[in-house]
NUVEX-311622 format. One line per 4 residues: their letters; for each residue x, y, z of C-alpha. Coordinates in pm, 1 decimal, padded with zeros to 6 digits, always signed. Layout:
! residues N
a> X:Y:Z | ...
//
This chain:
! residues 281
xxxx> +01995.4:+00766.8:-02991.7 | +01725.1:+00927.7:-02756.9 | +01576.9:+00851.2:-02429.6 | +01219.7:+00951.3:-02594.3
xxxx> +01278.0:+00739.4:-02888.3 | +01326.9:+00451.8:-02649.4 | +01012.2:+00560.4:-02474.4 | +00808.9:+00587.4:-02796.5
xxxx> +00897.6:+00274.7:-02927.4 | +00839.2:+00060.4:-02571.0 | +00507.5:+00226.5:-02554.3 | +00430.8:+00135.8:-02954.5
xxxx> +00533.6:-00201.3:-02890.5 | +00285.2:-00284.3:-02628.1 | +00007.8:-00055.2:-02787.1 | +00084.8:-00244.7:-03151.5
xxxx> -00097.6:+00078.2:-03271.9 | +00016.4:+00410.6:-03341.8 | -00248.1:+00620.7:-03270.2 | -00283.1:+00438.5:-02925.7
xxxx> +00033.6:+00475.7:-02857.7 | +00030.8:+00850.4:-02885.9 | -00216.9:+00901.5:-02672.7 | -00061.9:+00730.8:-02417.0
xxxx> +00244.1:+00935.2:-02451.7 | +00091.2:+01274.7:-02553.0 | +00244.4:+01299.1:-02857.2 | +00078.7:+01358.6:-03200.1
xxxx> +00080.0:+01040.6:-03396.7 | +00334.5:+01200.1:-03684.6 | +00601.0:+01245.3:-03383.6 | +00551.4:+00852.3:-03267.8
xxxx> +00641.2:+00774.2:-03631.9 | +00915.3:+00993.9:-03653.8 | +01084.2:+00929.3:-03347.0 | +01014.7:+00499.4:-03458.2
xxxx> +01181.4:+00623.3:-03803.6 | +01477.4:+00809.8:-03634.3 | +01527.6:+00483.8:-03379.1 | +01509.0:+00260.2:-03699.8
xxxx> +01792.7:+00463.0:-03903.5 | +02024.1:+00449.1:-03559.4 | +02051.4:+00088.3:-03562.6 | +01993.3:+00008.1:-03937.2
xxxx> +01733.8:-00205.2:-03833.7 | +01348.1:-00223.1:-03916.4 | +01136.1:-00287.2:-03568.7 | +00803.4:-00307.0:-03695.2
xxxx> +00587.9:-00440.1:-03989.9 | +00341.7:-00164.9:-04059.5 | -00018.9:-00258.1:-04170.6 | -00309.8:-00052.5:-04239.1
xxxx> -00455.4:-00099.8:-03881.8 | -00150.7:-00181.0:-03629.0 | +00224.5:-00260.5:-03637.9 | +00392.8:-00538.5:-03478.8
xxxx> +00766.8:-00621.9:-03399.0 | +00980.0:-00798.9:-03592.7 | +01167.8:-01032.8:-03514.2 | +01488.5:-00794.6:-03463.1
xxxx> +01226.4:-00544.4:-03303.7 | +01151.2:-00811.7:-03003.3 | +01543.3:-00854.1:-02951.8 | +01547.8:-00502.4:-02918.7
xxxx> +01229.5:-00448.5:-02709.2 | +01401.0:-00644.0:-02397.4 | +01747.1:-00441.8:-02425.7 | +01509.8:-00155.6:-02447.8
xxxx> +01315.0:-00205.3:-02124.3 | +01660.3:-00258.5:-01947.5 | +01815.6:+00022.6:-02025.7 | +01507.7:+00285.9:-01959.2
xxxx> +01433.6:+00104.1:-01636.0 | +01832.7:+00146.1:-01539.9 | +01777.4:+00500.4:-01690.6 | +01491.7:+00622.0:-01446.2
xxxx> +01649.8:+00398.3:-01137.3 | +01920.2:+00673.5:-01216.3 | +01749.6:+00933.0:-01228.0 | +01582.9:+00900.6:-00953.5
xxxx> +01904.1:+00788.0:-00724.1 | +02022.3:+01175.8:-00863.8 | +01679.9:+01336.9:-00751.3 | +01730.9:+01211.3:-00443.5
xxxx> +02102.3:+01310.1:-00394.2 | +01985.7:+01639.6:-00524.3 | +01762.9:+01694.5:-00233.6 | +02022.7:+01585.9:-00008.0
xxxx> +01908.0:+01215.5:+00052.2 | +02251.4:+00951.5:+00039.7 | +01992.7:+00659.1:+00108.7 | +01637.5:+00518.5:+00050.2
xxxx> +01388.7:+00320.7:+00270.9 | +01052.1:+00181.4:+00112.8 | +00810.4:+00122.9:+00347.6 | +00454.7:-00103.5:+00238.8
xxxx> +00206.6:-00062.5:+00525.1 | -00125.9:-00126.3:+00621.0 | -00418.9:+00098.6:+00611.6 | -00503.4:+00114.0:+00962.6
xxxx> -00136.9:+00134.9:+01070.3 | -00092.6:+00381.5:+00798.2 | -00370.4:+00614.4:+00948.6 | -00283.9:+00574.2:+01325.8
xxxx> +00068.7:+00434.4:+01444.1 | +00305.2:+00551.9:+01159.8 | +00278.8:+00901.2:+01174.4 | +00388.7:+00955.1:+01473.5
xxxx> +00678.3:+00707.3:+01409.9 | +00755.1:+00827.0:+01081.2 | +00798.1:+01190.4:+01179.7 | +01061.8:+01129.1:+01435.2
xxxx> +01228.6:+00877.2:+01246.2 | +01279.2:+01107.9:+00992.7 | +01398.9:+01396.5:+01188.8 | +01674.5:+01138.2:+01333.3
xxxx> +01801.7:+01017.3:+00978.2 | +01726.3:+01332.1:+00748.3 | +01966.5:+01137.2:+00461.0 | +01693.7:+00906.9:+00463.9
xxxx> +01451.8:+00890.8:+00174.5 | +01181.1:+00728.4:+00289.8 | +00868.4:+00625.3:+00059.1 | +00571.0:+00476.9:+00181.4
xxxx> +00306.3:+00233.2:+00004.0 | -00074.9:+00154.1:+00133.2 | -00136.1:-00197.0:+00062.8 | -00375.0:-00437.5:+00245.3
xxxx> -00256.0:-00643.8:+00513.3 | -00278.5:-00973.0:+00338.3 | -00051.0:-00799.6:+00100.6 | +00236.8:-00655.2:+00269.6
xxxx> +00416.3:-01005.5:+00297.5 | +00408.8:-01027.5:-00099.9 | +00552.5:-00684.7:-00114.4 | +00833.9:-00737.0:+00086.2
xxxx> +00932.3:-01089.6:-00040.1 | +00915.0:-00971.4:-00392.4 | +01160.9:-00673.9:-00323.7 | +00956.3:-00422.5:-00429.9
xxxx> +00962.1:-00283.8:-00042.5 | +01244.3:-00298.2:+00231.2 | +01007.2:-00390.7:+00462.7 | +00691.9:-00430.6:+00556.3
xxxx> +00411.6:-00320.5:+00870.7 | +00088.5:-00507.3:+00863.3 | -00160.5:-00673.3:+01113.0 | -00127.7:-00993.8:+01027.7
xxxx> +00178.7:-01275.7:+01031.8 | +00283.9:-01334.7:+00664.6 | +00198.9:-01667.5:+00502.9 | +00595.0:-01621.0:+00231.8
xxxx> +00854.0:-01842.3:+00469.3 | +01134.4:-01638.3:+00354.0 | +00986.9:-01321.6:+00529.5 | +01119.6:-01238.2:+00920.0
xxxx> +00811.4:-01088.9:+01168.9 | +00865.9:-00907.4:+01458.3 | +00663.6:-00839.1:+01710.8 | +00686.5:-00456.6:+01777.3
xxxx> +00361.2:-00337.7:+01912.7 | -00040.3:-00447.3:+02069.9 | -00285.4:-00251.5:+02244.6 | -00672.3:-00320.5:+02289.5
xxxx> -00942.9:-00282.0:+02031.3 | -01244.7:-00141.6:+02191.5 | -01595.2:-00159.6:+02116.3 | -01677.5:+00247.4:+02022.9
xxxx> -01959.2:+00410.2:+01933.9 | -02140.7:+00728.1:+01872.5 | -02154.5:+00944.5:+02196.1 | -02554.2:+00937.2:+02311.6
xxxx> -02725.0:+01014.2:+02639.9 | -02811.0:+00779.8:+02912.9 | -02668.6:+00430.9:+02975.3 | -02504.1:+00230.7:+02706.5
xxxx> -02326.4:-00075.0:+02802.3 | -02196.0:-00357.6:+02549.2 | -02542.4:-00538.1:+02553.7 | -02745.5:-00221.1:+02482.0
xxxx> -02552.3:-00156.0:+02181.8 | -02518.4:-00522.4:+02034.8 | -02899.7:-00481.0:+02042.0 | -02961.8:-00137.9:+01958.0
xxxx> -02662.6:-00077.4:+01715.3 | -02540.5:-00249.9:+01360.5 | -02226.0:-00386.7:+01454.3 | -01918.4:-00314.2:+01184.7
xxxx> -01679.9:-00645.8:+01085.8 | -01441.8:-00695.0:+00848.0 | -01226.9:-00379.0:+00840.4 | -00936.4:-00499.5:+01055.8
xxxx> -00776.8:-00821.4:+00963.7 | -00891.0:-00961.7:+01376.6 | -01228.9:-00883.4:+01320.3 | -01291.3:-01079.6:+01029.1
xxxx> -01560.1:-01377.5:+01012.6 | -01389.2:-01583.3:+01333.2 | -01451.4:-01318.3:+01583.7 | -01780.7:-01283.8:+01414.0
xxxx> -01853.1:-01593.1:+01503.8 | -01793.5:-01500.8:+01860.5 | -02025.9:-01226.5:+01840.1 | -02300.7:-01412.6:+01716.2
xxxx> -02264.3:-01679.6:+01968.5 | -02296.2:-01427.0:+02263.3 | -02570.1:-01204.3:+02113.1 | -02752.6:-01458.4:+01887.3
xxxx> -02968.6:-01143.6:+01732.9 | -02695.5:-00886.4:+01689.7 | -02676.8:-00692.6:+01318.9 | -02368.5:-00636.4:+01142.9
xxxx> -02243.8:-00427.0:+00846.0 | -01903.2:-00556.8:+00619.1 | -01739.5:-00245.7:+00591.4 | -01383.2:-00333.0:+00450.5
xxxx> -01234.0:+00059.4:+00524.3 | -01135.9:+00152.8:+00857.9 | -01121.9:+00453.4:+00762.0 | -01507.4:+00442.9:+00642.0
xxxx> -01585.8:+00264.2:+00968.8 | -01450.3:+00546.5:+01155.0 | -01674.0:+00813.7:+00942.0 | -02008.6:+00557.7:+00978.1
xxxx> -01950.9:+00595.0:+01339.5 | -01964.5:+00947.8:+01372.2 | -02254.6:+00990.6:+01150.7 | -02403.3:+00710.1:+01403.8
xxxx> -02466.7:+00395.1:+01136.1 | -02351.2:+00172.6:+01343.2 | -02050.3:+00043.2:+01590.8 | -01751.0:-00134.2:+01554.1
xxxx> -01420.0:-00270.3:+01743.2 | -01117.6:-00046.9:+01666.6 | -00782.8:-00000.4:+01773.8 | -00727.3:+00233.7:+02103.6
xxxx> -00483.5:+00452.6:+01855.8 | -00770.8:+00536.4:+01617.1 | -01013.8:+00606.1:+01869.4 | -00751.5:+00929.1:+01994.0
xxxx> -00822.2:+01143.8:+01728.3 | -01199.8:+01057.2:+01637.4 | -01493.0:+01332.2:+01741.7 | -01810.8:+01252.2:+01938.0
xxxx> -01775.7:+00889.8:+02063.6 | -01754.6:+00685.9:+02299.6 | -01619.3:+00341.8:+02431.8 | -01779.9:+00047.0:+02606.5
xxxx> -01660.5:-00171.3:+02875.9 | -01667.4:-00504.8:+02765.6 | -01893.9:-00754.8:+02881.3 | -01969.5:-01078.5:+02724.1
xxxx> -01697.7:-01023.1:+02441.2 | -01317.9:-01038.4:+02493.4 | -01235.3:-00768.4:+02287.3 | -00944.2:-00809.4:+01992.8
xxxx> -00582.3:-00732.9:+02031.3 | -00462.0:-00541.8:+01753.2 | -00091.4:-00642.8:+01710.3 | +00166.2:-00476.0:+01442.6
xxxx> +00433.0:-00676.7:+01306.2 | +00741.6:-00525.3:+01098.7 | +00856.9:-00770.0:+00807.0 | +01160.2:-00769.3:+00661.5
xxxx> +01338.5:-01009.9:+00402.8 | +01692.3:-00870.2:+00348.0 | +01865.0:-00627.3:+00640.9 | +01929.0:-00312.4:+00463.9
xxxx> +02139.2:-00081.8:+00687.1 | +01843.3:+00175.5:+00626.5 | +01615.3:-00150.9:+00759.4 | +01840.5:-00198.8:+01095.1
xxxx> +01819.6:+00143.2:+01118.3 | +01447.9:+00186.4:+01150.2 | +01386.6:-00158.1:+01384.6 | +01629.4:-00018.4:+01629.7
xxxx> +01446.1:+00323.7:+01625.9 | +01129.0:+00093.4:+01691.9 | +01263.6:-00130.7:+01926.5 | +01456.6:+00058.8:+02148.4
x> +01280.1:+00442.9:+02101.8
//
């Protein structure tokens, strides 16, 4: 029995089409039959009825299907666990973070965490704030850095860093103070997870006129900046590296705190690992 035959016939199952299927696995449709056909002679056992249009698994074939999926997933977890020894890696770390963390703070941290612990493989995922929680309490990360508490009760939050979100803007001549802008300037909302519809609220209440833009990127908030559509309150970490702006004192609005919080469900030694480097770098 072969690892592609178990391959062919997971992907056939869930394509319950041939033709599909061999697209999917770049394969000409004769080899997906043949490697079905080989599968079916191993075990003595028909997987499929065949119709003129699609095949579907019999009742054996579904038995089969889940042992299947087990033993490729186990497979590839393998595999991968020898990749990783191969390059000289004895453990892993998977890291889900948020965008604007991912584009500011975790560089920086990332770099000289890995240059302390080079047996460390670590992998990093970009998922929204509202969804690093899920990631972690699902397993599917050892932990977790986002902007936001999680709602899941079985996930731990720490505290580990704040600094100010200022109000920045293109750089321009003459005087520009917060009022100026909040009537001169569109005002960008909704691409940090605190300044999201209750701090618009507080905008609105001191400058009853003021224009905003939802722009759900920082990333794209930083780029509208420069190309002067608009202003927006961003983290002092992002503001570093950015080209031709500027930042206002604040006036009438108490500007955000952008906080970072590191979640964790289960304490990996690889997890205790990277919250001391945090806490006590």
């Amino acid at each position: 029995m072969q690892i592609k035959w178990l391959q062919t016939f997971v992907v056939t199952a869930r394509c319950e089409n041939f033709r599909q299927a061999s697209e999917q696995l770049f394969l000409t449709q004769p080899a997906v039959t043949k490697h079905i056909q080989r599968l079916e002679e191993v075990i003595h056992t028909a997987l499929f009825h065949r119709t003129s249009n699609r095949v579907t698994l019999t009742a054996a074939g579904k038995r089969f299907y889940t042992f299947a999926n087990d033993l490729l997933a186990e497979y590839e977890a393998g595999m991968e666990a020898f990749e990783s020894w191969k390059q000289g890696y004895e453990q892993k770390l998977v890291i889900v973070v948020a965008p604007q963390i991912a584009a500011s703070l975790l560089p920086t941290w990332l770099a000289q965490f890995m240059a302390e612990n080079p047996t460390i493989e670590v992998i990093t995922n970009i998922v929204s704030s509202y969804d690093v929680g899920q990631e972690v309490s699902s397993g599917r990360a050892d932990l977790g850095l986002a902007r936001i508490l999680p709602i899941q009760p079985s996930i731990e939050a720490l505290h580990i860093h704040e600094e100010p979100m200022l109000l920045t803007s293109k750089k321009r001549q003459g005087d520009w103070d917060e009022e100026r802008v909040m009537q001169t300037d569109r005002i960008m909302t909704h691409n940090h997870p605190h300044c999201s519809d209750a701090f618009l609220q507080q905008l609105k209440h001191a400058y009853p006129l003021v224009r905003t833009m939802p722009v759900n990127q920082i990333e794209v908030t930083k780029r509208f900046i420069e190309a002067g559509l608009g202003s927006a309150y961003l983290p002092y970490s992002m503001i570093q590296e950015m080209n031709e702006v500027m930042t206002i004192p604040a006036q009438a609005i108490a500007p955000p705190i952008s906080t970072t919080y590191l979640l964790t469900k289960v304490r990996t030694v690889e997890v205790e690992k990277f919250i001391q480097f945090l806490t006590e770098g």
